[in-house]
VOGU-3710 file (C-alpha; in Angstrom, 3 decimals, decimal comma):
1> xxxxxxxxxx> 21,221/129,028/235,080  22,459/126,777/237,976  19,137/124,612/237,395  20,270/124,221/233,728  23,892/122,886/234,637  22,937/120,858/236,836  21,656/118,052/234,156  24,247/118,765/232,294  26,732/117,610/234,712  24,893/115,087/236,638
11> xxxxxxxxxx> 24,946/113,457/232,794  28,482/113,643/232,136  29,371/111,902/235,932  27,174/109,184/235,004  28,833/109,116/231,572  32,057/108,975/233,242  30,569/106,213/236,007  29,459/103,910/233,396  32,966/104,497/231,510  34,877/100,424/231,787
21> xxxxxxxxxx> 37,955/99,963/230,761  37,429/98,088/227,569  35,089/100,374/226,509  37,624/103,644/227,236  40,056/101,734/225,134  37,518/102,071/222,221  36,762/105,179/222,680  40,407/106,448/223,018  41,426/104,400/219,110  37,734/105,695/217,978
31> xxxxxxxxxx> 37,499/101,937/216,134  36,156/98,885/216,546  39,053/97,404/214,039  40,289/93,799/214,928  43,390/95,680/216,657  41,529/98,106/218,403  38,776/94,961/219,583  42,570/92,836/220,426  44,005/95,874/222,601  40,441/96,238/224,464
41> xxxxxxxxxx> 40,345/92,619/225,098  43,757/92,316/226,401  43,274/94,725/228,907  39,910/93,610/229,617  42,114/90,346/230,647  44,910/92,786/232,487  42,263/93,974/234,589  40,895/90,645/235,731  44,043/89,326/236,390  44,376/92,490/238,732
51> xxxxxxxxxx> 40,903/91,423/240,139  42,447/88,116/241,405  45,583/89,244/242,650  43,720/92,471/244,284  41,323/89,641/245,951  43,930/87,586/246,854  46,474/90,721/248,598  43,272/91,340/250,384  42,876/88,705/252,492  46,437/87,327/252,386
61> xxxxxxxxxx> 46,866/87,498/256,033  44,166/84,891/256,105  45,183/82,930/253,258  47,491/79,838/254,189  50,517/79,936/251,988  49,999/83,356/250,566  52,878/85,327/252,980  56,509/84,922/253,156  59,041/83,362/251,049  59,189/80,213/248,983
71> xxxxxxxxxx> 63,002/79,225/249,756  64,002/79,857/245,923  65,634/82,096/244,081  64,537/83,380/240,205  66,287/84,142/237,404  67,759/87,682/239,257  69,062/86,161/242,120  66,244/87,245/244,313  64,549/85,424/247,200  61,008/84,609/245,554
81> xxxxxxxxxx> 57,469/85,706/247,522  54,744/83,252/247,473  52,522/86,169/246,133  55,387/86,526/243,167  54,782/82,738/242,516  50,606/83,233/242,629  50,486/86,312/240,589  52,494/85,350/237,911  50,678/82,234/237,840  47,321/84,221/237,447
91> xxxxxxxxxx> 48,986/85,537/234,839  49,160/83,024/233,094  46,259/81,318/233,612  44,195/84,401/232,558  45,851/84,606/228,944  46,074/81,137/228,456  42,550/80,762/226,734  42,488/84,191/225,452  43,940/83,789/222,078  45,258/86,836/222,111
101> xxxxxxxxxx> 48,754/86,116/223,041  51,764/83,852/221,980  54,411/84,631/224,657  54,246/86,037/228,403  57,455/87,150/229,652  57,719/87,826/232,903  60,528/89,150/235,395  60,331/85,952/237,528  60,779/83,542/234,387  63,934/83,036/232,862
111> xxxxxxxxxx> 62,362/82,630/229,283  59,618/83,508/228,057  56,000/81,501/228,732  54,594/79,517/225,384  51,272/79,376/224,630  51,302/77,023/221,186  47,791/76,852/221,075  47,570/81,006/220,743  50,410/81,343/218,481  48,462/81,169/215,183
121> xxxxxxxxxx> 46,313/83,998/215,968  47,324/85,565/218,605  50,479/88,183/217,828  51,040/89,935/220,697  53,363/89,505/223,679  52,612/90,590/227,484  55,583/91,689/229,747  54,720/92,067/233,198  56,008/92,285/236,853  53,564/90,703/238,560
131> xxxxxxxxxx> 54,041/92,172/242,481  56,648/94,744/242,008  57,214/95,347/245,772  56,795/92,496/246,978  58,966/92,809/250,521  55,962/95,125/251,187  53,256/92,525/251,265  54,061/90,670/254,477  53,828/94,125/256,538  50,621/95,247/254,464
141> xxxxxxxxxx> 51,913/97,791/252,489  51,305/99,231/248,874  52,389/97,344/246,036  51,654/97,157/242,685  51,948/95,401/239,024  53,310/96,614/235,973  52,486/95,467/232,362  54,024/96,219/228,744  52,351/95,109/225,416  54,487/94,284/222,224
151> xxxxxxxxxx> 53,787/92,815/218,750  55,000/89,890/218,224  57,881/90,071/214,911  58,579/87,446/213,100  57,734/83,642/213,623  60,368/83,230/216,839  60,262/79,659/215,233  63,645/79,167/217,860  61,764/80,824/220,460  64,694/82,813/221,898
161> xxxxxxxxxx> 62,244/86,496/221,914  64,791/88,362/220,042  62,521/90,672/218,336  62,103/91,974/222,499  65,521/93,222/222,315  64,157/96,480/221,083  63,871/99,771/222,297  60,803/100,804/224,432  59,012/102,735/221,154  58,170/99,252/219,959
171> xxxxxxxxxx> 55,561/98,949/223,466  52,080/99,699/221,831  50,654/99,722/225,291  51,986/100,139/228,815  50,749/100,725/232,264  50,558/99,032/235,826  48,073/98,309/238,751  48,228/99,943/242,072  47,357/97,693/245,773  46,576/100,269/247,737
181> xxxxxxxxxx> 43,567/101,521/250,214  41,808/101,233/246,659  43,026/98,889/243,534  44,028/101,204/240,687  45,185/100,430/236,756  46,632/102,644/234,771  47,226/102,348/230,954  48,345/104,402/228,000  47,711/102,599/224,295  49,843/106,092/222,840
191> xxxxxxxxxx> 46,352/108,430/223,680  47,313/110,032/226,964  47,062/108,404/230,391  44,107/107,569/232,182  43,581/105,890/235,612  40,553/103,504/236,601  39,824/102,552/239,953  38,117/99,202/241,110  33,986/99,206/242,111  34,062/96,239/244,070
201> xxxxxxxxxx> 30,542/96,120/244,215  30,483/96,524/239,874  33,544/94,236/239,411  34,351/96,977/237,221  37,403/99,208/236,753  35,486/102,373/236,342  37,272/105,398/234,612  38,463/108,192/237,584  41,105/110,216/235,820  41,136/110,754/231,877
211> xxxxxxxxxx> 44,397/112,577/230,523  46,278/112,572/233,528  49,371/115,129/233,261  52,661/115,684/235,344  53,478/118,925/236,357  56,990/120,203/234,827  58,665/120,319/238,569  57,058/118,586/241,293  58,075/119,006/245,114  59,429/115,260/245,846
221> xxxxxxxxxx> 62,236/113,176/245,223  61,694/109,656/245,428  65,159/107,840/246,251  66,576/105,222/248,454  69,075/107,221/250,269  70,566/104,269/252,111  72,563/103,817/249,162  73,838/107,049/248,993  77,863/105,988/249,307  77,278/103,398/247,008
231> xxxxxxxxxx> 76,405/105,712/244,267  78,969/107,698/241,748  79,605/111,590/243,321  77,191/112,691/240,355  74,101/111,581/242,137  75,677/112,204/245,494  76,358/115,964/244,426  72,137/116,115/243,411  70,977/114,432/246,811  73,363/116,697/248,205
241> xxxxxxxxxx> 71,824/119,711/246,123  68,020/119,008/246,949  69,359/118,819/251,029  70,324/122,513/250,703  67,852/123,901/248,866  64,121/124,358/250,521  61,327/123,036/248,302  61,875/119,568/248,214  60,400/116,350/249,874  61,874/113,268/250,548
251> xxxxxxxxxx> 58,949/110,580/249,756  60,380/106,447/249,638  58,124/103,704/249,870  59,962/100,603/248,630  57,313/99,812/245,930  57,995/101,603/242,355  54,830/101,593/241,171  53,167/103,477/244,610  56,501/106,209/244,248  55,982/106,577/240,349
261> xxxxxxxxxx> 52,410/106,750/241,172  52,929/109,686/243,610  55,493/111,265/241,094  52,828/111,297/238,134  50,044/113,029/240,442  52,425/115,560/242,350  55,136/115,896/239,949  58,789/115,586/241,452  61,611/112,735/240,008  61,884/109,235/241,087
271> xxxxxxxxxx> 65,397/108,082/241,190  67,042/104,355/240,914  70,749/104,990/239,824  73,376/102,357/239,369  76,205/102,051/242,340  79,440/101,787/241,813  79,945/97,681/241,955  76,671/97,439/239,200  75,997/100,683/236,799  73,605/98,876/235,244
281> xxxxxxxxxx> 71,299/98,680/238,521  68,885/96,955/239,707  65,314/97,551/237,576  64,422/95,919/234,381  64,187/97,624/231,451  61,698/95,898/229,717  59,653/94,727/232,760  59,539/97,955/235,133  61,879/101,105/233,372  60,166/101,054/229,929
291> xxxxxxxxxx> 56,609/100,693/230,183  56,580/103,635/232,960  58,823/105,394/230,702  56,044/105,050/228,084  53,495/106,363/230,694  55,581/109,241/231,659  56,553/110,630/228,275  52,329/110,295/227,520  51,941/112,018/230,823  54,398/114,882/229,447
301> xxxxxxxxxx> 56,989/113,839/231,999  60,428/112,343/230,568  62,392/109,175/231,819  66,573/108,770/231,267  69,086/106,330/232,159  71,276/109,396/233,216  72,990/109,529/229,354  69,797/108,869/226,910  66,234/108,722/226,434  65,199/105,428/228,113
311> xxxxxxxxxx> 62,457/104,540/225,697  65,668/104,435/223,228  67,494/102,136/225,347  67,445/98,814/223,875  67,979/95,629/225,835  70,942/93,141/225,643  69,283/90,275/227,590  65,402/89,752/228,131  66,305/90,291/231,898  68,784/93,486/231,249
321> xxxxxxxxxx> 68,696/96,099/233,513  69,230/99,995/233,440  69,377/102,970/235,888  66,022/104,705/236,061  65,283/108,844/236,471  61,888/109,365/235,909  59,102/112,297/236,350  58,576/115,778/236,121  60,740/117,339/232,842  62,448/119,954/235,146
331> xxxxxxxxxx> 63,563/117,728/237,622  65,043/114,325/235,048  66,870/117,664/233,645  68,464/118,672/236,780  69,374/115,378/237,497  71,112/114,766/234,391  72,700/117,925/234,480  74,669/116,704/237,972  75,485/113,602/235,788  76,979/115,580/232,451
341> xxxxxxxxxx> 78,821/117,588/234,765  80,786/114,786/236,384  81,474/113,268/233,148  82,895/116,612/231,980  85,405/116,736/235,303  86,240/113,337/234,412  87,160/114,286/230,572  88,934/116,573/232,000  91,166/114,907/234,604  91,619/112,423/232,010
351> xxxx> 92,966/114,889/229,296  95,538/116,348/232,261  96,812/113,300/233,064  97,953/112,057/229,157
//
């Protein structure tokens, strides 16, 4: 019987080998319509945009120019990495003959990117981080890139991107790339997730996991503790909770995408709250909290601003920002249950005092 198998599954790894990206993207919509050919195509041109950057993080210790900072600051008051500059740049200059897409809007741009010669024909609009954690990079350390896809809604004739200021249901694809000890992507178009991993001798992103789900409580929680008295007593009262209790792991690596990575293999909740001086904190919603939002929720996992459903947040700004709890289902729900609690104390000191 063992002789009969063994065909059988020798076939399906070679299936699975020969499985690209564009083509899984195919295969997942079951079409070859013009908007399943457009979505395979864009990521076709995702993926070689991570091929460049992934080449480039490679040998960046022997790259002049490619470590350290450039001496400005973008549009969020952060000190800009020459490898922000050069990725976003790639970017750029990947989509810029694909005819696929009118804008690019990017975390390190204060307005979106034009591309009047795509316009006409090309609908759809790419938002991307290009090296989310990038103080990693000069000490050789994971980082990663995270993408969102959006059609484009009416003409923007003014070209202020209002029809972005929507919630994260609009994204009809979402996913990011991993620079690690191997160069991962990982996409959802609404069919599950699935990871690819990099064949540098194919110059392929070959398919490695297919329907990738988080478990509904995971082990870790992924926080940056050296904030802890700069947080509300809500989130102070969980850390304080998971400290007591045995069964948890503290895992922190400065890069979101490698932590949300670990969360959506291992299961666990990745944590980003607001402090005290800025509630809103620090990640952007429609650059980094939403499109991993999208993966999660495809994933079976759930993401919240602490009070709602982030995919039902919906942006103020292009650059607006939003607490992030992310991950397994159990733990987002323990988490926010620290967080109703404290508002229900607060109600009620409030109602004593009047």
């Amino acid at each position: 019987m063992a002789d009969v198998d063994q065909p059988v599954a020798q076939e399906y790894a070679l299936d699975r080998d020969c499985t690209t990206l564009s083509r899984h993207v195919l295969q997942q919509l079951q079409s070859f319509s013009t908007e399943a050919q457009d979505l395979s195509a864009l990521m076709s041109r995702i993926a070689l945009a991570a091929k460049l950057i992934s080449r480039r993080l490679s040998r960046a210790g022997l790259v002049e120019g490619a470590l350290g900072f450039t001496g400005n600051v973008n549009v969020q008051g952060e000190s800009v990495k020459k490898m922000d500059i050069y990725a976003n740049d790639v970017f750029i200059s990947v989509f810029k003959q694909s005819g696929l897409v009118c804008r690019l809007a990017s975390e390190e741009m204060e307005k979106p990117y034009y591309i009047p010669e795509n316009c006409p024909i090309g609908r759809y609009t790419l938002l991307y981080d290009p090296i989310d954690g990038s103080s990693n990079v000069d000490i050789n350390l994971n980082v990663g890139a995270i993408f969102s896809i959006r059609k484009q809604e009416g003409d923007d004739i003014d070209g202020d991107a209002r029809d972005l200021l929507q919630n994260g249901h609009k994204q009809i694809a979402a996913g990011y790339v991993l620079y690690g000890p191997s160069t991962m992507l990982v996409y959802s178009i609404g069919t599950g997730v699935h990871s690819f991993t990099l064949d540098p001798s194919l110059g392929e992103f070959i398919l490695s996991n297919e329907n990738i789900k988080v478990p509904d409580h995971g082990p870790v929680y992924s926080v940056n503790e050296g904030n802890f008295w700069q947080w509300d007593e809500s989130i102070r009262n969980y850390i304080r909770y998971v400290h007591r209790h045995e069964g948890y792991t503290a895992r922190y690596s400065g890069a979101l995408v490698g932590d949300f990575h670990r969360i959506l293999s291992q299961g666990g909740v990745f944590l980003y709250p607001g402090t005290l001086k800025k509630p809103e904190g620090k990640l952007r919603l429609l650059y980094e909290s939403a499109p991993l939002a999208f993966l999660i929720e495809q994933a079976g996992g759930r993401a919240s601003t602490g009070t709602q459903n982030l995919l039902d947040a919906v942006p103020e700004a292009l650059h607006a920002r939003t607490p992030l709890f992310i991950g397994s289902k159990e733990d987002v729900a323990l988490v926010e249950s620290f967080i109703q609690e404290r508002a229900r104390e607060s109600e009620k000191t409030v109602m004593a005092r009047s």
